[in-house]
C-alpha positions in Angstrom: 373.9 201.9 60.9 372.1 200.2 58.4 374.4 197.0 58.7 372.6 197.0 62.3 368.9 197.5 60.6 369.8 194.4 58.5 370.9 192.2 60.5 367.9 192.8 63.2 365.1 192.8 60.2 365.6 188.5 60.7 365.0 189.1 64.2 361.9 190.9 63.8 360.4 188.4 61.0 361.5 185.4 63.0 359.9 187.0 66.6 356.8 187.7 63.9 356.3 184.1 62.7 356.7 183.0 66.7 354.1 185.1 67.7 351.4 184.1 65.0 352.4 181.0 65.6 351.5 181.5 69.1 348.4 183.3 68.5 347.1 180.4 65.9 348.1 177.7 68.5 345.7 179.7 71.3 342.7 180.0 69.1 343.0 176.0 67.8 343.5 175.0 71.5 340.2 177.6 72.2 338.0 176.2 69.9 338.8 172.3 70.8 338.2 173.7 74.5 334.8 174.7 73.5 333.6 172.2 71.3 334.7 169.7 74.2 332.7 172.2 76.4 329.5 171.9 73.6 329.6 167.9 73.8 330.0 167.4 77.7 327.0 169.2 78.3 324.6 166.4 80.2 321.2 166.1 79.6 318.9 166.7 82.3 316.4 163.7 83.8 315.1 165.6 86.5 314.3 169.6 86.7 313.4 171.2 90.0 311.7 174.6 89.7 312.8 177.5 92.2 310.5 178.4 94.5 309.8 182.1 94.6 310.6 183.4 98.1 307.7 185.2 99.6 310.7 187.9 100.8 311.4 188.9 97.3 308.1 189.2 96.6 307.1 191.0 99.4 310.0 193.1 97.8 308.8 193.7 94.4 312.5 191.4 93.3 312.6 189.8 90.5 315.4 188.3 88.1 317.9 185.8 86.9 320.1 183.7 89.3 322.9 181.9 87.4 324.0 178.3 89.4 327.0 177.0 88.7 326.6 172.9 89.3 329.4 170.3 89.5 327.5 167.4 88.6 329.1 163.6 89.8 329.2 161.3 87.3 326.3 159.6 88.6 324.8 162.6 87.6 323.9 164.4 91.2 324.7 167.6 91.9 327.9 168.0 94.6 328.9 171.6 94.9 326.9 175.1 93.7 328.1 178.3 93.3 326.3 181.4 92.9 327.9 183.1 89.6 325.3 186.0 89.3 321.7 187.3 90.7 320.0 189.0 93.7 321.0 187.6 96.9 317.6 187.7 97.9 316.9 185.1 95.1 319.8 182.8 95.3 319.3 180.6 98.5 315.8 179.6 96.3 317.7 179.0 93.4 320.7 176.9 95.3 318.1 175.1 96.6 316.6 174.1 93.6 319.7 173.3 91.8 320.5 171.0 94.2 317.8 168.8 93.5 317.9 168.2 89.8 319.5 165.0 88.3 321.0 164.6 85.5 322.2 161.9 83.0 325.3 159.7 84.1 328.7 160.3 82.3 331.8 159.1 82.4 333.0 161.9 84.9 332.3 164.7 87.0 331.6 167.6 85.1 330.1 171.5 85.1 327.7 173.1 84.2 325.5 176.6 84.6 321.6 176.2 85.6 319.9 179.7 84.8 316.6 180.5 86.8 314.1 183.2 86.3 311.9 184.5 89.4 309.0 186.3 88.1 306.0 187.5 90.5 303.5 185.3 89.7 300.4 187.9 90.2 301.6 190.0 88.0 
């Protein structure tokens, strides 16, 4: 029996190493995801504000919408996508989003436009 436990104990270290290895691999490809994520970010030229729908604030609603944008590398805006918020909001929002420019790059790319309805009287 412990002729078994020794021959097995190279398995284990070997399978050991792998998975580290696999593990250090995932973080290093991580990290170069997000620092390519960090330096793709486009700079905006023009910034629409969101109108705040007279429903909402007939409602007392108020809140964040997140906006995810694809952005052409012309730098319009092509596709939206509601990623959070109230629904009551986000129409307003997707509206808005739709409308701002940004700089040109050399493709299309993503990126996640945050608004913030607030009841102006208050």
């Amino acid at each position: 029996m412990v002729l078994a436990f020794r021959s097995s104990r190279p398995r284990v270290i070997s399978f050991a190493v792998a998975l580290a290895a696999i593990f250090l691999i995932a973080a290093a490809v991580h990290a170069q995801d997000q620092s390519a994520n960090d330096s793709t970010k486009r700079k905006v030229k023009t910034r629409v504000a969101a109108e705040y729908p007279s429903l909402a604030r007939h409602m007392g609603v108020t809140g964040k919408v997140k906006v995810e944008v694809t952005i052409t590398a012309d730098g319009k805006v092509s596709n939206t996508r509601i990623v959070g918020g109230s629904p009551v909001l986000a129409a307003a929002a997707v509206e808005a989003a739709k409308k701002w420019k940004f700089e040109a790059g050399p493709k299309d790319t993503t990126e996640i436009i945050e608004f913030e309805f607030k009841d102006p009287s208050s």
